[in-house]
C-alpha positions in Angstrom: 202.8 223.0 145.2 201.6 221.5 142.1 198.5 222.1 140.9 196.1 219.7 139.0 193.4 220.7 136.2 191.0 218.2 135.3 189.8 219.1 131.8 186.5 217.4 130.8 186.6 214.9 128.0 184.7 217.3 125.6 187.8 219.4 125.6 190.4 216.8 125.7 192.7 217.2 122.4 192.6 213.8 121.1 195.4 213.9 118.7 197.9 211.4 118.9 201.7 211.9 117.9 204.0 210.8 115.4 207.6 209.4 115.6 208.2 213.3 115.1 206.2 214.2 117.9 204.3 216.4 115.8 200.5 216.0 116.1 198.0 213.9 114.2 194.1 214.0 114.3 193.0 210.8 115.3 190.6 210.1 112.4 187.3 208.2 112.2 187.2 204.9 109.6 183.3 203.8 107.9 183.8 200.5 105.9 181.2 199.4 103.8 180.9 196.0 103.4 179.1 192.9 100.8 179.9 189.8 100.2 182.1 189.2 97.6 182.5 188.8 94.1 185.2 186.8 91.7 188.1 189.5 90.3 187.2 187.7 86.5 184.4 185.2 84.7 187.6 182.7 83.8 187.8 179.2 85.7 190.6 180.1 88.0 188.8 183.1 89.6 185.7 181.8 90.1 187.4 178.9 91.7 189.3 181.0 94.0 186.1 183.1 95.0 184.1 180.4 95.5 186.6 178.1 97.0 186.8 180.9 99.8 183.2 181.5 99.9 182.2 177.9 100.2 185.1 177.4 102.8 183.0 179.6 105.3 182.3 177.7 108.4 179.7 179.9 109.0 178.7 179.5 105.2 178.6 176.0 105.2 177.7 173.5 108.3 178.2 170.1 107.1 181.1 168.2 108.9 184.6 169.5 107.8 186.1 166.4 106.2 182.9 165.4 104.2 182.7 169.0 103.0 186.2 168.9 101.7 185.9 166.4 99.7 182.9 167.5 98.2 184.2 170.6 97.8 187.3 169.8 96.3 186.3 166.8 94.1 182.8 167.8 93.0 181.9 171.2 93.3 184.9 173.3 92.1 185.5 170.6 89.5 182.4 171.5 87.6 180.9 175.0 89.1 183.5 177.7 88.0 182.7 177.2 84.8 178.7 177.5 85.2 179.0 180.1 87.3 181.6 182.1 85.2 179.1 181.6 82.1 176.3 183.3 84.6 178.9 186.2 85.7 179.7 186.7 82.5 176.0 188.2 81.0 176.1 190.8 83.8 179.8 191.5 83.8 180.7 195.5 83.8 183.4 194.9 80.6 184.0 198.5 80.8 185.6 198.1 84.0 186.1 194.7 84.0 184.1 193.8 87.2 181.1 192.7 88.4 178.2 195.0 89.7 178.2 194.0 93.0 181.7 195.9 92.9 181.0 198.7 91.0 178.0 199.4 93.0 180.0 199.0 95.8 182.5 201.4 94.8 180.4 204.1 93.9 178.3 204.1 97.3 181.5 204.5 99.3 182.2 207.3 96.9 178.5 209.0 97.2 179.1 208.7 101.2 182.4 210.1 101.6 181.2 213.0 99.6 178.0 213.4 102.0 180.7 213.2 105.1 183.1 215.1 103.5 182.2 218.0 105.6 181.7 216.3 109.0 184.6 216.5 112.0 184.6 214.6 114.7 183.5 216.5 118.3 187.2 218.0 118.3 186.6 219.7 115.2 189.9 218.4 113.7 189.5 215.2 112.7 187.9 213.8 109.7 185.7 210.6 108.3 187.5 208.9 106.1 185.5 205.5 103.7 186.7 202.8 102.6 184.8 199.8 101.8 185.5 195.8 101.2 184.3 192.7 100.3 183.6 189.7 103.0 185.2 187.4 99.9 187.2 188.2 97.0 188.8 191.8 96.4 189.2 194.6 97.5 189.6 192.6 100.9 188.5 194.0 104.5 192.0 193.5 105.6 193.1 196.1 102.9 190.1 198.3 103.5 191.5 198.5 107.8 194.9 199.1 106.7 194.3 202.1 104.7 191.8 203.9 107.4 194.8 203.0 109.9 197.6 204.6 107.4 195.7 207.6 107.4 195.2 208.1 111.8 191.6 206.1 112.4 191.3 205.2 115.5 187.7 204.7 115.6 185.9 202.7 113.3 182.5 202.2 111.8 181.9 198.8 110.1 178.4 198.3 108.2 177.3 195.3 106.8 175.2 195.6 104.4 172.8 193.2 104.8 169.3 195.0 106.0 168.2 191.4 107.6 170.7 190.0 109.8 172.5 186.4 109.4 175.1 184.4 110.8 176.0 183.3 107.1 176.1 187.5 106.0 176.4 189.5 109.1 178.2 187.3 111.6 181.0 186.1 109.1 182.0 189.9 107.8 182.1 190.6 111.8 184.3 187.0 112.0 186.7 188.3 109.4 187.2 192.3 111.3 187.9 190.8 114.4 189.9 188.6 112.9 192.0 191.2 111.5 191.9 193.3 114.4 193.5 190.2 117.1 196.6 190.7 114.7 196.6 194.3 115.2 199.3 195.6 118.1 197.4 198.9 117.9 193.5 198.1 117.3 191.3 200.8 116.4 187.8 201.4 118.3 185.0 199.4 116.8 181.4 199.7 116.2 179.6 197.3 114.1 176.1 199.0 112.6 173.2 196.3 113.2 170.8 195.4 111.0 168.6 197.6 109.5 165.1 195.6 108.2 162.3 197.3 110.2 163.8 200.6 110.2 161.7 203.6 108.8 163.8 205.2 106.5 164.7 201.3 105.0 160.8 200.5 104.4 160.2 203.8 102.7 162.9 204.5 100.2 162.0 200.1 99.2 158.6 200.7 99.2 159.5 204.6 97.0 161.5 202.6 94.8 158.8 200.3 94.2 156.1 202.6 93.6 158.6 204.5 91.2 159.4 201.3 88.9 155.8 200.1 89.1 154.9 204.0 87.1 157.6 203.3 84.2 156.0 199.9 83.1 152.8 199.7 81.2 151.1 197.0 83.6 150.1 196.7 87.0 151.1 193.2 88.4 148.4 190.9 89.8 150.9 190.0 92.5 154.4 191.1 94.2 157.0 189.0 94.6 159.3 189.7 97.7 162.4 187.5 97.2 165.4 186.8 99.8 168.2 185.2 99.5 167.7 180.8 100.6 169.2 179.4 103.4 168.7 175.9 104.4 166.7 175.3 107.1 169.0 173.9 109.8 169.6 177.5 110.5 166.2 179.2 112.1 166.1 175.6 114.0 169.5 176.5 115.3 168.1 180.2 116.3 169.0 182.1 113.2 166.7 185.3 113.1 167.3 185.7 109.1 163.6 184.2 108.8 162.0 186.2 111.0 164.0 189.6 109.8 162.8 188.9 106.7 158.8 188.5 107.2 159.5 191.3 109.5 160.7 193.7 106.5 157.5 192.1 104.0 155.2 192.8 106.4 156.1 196.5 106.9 156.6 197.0 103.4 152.9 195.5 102.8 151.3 197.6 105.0 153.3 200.7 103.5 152.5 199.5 100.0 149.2 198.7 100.9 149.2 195.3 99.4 147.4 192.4 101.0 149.2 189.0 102.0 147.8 187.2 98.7 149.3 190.2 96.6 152.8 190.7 98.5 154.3 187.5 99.0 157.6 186.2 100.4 159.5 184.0 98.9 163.6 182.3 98.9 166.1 182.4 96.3 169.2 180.6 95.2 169.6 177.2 97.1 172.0 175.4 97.1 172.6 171.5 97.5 170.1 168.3 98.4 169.0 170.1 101.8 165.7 171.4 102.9 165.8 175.5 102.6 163.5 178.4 103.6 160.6 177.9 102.2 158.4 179.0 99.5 161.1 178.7 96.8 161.6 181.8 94.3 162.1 179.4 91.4 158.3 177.2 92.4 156.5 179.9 93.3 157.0 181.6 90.2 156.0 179.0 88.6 152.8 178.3 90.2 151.3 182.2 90.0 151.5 181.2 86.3 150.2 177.9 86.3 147.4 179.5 88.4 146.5 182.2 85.6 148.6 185.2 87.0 149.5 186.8 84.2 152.1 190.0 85.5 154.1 189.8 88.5 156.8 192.2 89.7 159.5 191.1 91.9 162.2 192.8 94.2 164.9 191.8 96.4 165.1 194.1 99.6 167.3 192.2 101.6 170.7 193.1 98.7 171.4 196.5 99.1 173.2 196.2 95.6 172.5 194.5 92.4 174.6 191.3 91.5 174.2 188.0 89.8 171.3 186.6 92.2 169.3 189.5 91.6 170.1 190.2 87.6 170.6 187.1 86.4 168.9 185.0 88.4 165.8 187.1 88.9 165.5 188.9 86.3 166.8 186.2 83.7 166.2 182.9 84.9 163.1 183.6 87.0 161.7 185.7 84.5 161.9 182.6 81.8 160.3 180.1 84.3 157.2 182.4 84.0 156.9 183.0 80.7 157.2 179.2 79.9 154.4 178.1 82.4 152.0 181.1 80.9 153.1 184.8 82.2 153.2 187.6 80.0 154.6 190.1 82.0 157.1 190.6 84.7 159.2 193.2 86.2 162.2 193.0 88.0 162.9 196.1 90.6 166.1 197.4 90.9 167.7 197.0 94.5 168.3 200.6 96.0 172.1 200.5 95.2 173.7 203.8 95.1 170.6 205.9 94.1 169.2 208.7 96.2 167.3 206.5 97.8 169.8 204.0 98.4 172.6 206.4 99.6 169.8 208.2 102.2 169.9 204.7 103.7 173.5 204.4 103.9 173.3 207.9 105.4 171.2 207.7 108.3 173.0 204.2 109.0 176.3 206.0 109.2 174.9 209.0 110.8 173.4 207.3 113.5 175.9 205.1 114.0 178.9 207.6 114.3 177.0 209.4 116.9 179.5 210.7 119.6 182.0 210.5 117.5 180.8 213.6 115.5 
């Protein structure tokens, strides 16, 4: 008579076998994930990065064969070149890449070396991270095929984008399944959601804040809280980017203890003829110093890295709008990029996220 043992899950050996039939620990994949960045300032690769980027569907609504056109015969006609001028006053020469990438690189670095220890619940297998960019290199695509070469069969993906968007978070969650229908043998996946009223979030912002605000040698009249634009077609269509990000100012407010006239929220970096989310970075600058604010300080909590919208475009062209219409000084705050506080983010994400799995 044959007897049959049922062994609990708990104690199940997971490992799968080779073509060898010897056996292999069936790892556990984290990708990191932004948005993108150009591989070089030249015409050519901004063209290709933005040519992809502005391809999105998700990125951009407007009908299909309008858009080409205007993409095509207007926009990457004249825009590479602006752009690469913009990408190249931040540009990491050393590396040759932008800081979105090195940033990036090194947070996937500091997190592996935080996991390093960690096994799954079987005690055998490992966490292995990788991380990719939404547009641009080093691709998703090559990020899955490396935590598959190396036995993950569960995988972690985490946006990072605190506030969540159809334009950020949906499209990097587009392009993983996209890569995963191809797939004959598709990992597990979880996808980490968005992070913007989460404790540990609000207080290593609001740390950071409190810590730049004691190296300068003025206290600003008012705070500026800036988010990346989008236009607004998108909350009337039930995007909850808007709400996500009042959400986050709010709670960093009342942390801060700043009052709605001192902590205010503002959007960044439109694009095109169409109405945005409203107040405007750029006008609202402008108008604390046409109103006799003198010192302002502004951060950008919804990048989890520095790049060119919050270096160059905070911190260079925002910055100049205030000066010209009568500020004297202004501060730009470092996002939390792959600083203590930054990577204890990135850790309780992960850490959370992976639970059962370790």
């Amino acid at each position: 008579m044959t007897i049959l043992e049922f062994v609990p899950a708990d104690r199940m050996d997971i490992a799968q076998r080779d073509a060898s039939g010897f056996a292999q620990p069936r790892n556990i994949g984290v990708v990191l994930s932004n948005l993108g960045t150009p591989d070089g300032t030249d015409y050519w690769s901004m063209r290709r990065y933005l040519a992809e980027f502005l391809s999105d569907r998700r990125v951009i609504e407007t009908p299909r064969l309008l858009w080409f056109f205007v993409l095509n015969f207007l926009i990457l006609t004249t825009r590479p070149r602006r752009k690469g001028k913009d990408y190249a006053t931040i540009w990491n020469r050393e590396r040759d890449e932008s800081p979105l990438k090195t940033i990036t690189r090194s947070q996937a670095k500091k997190l592996q070396e935080s996991l390093q220890d960690r096994r799954s619940n079987n005690g055998r297998a490992k966490v292995i991270v990788e991380w990719g960019m939404r547009y641009g290199n080093p691709s998703l695509e090559a990020a899955i095929e490396r935590l598959s070469a190396q036995g993950c069969d569960r995988i972690l993906f985490v946006p990072l984008y605190p506030q969540y968007s159809a334009a950020t978070s949906a499209t990097a969650c587009d392009s993983i399944f996209e890569i995963l229908s191809s797939m004959r043998n598709q990992p597990c996946l979880r996808v980490a959601p968005p992070y913007y009223e989460d404790d540990f979030y609000i207080e290593e912002i609001a740390r950071s804040v409190t810590t730049r605000l004691a190296q300068i040698d003025f206290e600003p009249e008012v705070t500026v809280v800036s988010y990346h634009g989008m236009p607004m077609e998108t909350r009337a269509k039930g995007d909850p980017y808007y709400s996500h990000c009042k959400r986050t100012t709010e709670l960093l407010g009342r942390r801060l203890r700043l009052s709605p006239d001192r902590l205010i929220m503002t959007f960044q970096s439109r694009f095109g003829g169409a109405e945005w989310l409203k107040p405007y970075t750029d006008e609202a600058i402008k108008d604390l110093a046409s109103r006799g604010i003198k010192r302002v300080a502004v951060l950008t909590p919804g990048f989890s890295a520095d790049c060119l919208e919050t270096i160059e475009e905070i911190g260079g062209e925002n910055a100049e709008y205030f000066f010209a219409a009568g500020g004297e000084a202004f501060a730009r705050i470092d996002c939390l990029n792959d600083s203590d506080g930054g990577m204890r983010v990135i850790d309780a994400i992960v850490r959370r996220e992976l639970s059962g799995w370790l």
